[in-house]
C-alpha positions in Angstrom: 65.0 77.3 134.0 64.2 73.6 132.7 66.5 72.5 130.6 65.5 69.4 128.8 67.8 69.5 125.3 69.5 66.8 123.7 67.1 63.9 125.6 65.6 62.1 123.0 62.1 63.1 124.3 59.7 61.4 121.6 56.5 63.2 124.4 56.5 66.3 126.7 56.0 65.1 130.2 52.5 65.7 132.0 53.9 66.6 135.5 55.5 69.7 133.4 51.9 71.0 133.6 52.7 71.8 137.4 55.2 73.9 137.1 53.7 77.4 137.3 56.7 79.6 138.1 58.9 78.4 135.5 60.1 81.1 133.3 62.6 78.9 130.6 61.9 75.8 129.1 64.4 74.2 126.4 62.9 71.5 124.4 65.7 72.0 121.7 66.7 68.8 119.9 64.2 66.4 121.1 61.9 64.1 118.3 58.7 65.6 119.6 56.2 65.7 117.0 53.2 67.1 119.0 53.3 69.4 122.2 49.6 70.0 123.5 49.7 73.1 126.2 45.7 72.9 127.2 46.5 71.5 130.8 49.0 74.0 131.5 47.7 76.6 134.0 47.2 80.4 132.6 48.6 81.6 136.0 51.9 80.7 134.3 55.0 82.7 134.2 56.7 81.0 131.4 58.7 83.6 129.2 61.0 81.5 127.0 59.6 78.4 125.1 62.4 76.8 122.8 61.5 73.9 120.6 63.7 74.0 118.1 65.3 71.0 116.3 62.6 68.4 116.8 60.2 66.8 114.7 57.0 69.4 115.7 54.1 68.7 113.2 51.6 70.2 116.0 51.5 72.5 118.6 47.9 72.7 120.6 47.4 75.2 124.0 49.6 77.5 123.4 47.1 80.0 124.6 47.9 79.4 127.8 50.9 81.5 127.6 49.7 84.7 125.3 50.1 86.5 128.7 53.8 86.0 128.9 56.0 84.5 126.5 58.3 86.7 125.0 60.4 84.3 122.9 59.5 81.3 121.1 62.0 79.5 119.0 60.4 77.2 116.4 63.0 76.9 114.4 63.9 73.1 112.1 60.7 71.6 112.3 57.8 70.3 110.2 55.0 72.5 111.0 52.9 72.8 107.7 50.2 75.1 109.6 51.2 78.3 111.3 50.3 78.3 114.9 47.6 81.1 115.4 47.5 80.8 119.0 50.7 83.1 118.6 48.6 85.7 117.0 47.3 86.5 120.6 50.9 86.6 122.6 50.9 90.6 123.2 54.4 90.4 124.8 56.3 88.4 121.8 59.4 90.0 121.0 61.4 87.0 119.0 59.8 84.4 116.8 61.9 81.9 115.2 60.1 79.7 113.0 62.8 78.9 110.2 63.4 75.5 108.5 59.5 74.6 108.9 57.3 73.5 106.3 55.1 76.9 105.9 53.8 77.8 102.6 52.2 81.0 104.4 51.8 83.7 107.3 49.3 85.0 108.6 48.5 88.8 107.9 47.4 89.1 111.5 51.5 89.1 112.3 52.1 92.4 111.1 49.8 93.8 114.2 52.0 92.3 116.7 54.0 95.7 118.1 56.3 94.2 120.4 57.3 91.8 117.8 60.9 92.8 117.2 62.7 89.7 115.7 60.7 87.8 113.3 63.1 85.1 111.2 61.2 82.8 108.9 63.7 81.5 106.6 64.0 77.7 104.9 59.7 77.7 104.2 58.3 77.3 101.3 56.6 80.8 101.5 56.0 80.8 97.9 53.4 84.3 98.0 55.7 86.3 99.8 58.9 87.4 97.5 62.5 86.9 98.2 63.6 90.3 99.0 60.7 90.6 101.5 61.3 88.3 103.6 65.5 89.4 103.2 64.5 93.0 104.6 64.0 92.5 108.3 61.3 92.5 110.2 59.7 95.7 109.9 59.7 95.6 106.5 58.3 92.0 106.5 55.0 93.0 109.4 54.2 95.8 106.9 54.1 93.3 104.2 51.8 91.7 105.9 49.9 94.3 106.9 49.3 95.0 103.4 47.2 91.6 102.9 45.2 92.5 105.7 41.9 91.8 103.5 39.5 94.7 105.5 42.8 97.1 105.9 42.1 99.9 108.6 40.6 103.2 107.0 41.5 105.3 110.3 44.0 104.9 112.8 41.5 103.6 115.5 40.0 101.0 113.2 41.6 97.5 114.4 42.0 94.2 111.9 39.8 91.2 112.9 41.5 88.2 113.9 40.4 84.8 114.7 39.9 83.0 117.7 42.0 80.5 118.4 40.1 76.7 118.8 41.4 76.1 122.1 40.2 79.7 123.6 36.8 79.1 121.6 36.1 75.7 123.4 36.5 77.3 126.7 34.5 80.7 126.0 31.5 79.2 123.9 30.4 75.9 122.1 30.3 77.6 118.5 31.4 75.9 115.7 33.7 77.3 113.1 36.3 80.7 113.8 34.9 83.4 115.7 36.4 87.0 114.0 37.3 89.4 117.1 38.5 93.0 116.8 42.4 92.8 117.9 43.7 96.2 119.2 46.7 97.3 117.9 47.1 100.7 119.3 
């Protein structure tokens, strides 16, 4: 466990990249405005990331934990763009990500099954409707679900996602989102 809350941290340190077997790490009221991950190891162990109460307007890397992170607290920040790296964290069970700035969520969020706690109020989600996102979390993911543009026709079809930039640099020099089939089953 790392506890750095309440410090005043205006950057995130670059010797935290060497820590491999830590499993916590409190950011929480901080004035961070941008966290970049990329030079943290994959072989990482981290499980909970909190960053709430800061100043985020970007978050860049966070592929390097879709292996283990199963809570992420977001919460009171001013992200304006929904962190698709997330999208690809297949043992996410909480994601708090209140009191942003997001006008939208990805459909793609729906698909996450071990995604048990999903809190998203105070943004400015203006085309999903009130009593949606007041119904829970199940009721929110099929929601989503139900924007999925090329909806599944059979049970063993799977939505396409994209790739997130920081996973596309390091697999292939294309330009532009790569669609992959996700499984969900």
């Amino acid at each position: 466990i790392l506890d750095l809350a309440h410090n005043r941290l205006g950057e995130f340190p670059e010797m935290m990249s060497d820590l491999t077997s830590l499993k916590h790490l409190d950011l929480r009221y901080n004035k961070l405005r941008k966290l970049n991950f990329s030079t943290f190891p994959r072989e990482n162990k981290l499980d909970q990331f909190l960053t709430g109460f800061n100043r985020l307007v970007e978050l860049d890397g966070l592929a390097a934990f879709s292996h283990s992170l199963s809570v992420i607290d977001l919460r009171d920040n001013l992200l304006a763009v929904f962190p698709t790296d997330i999208l690809f964290f297949t043992k996410l069970k909480v994601l708090e990500i209140s009191n942003n700035n997001l006008s939208d969520l990805p459909f793609q969020l729906g698909y996450m099954q071990n995604l048990q706690n999903l809190k998203v109020d105070g943004n400015i989600l203006r085309r999903i409707r009130r009593g949606v996102l007041s119904s829970g979390t199940e009721s929110l993911k099929k929601y989503l679900r139900s924007r999925d543009p090329n909806p599944a026709t059979e049970s063993s079809a799977q939505p396409e996602v994209l790739v997130p930039v920081s996973v596309q640099k390091k697999a292939a020099k294309s330009p532009g989102p790569t669609k992959i089939k996700k499984n969900v089953g």
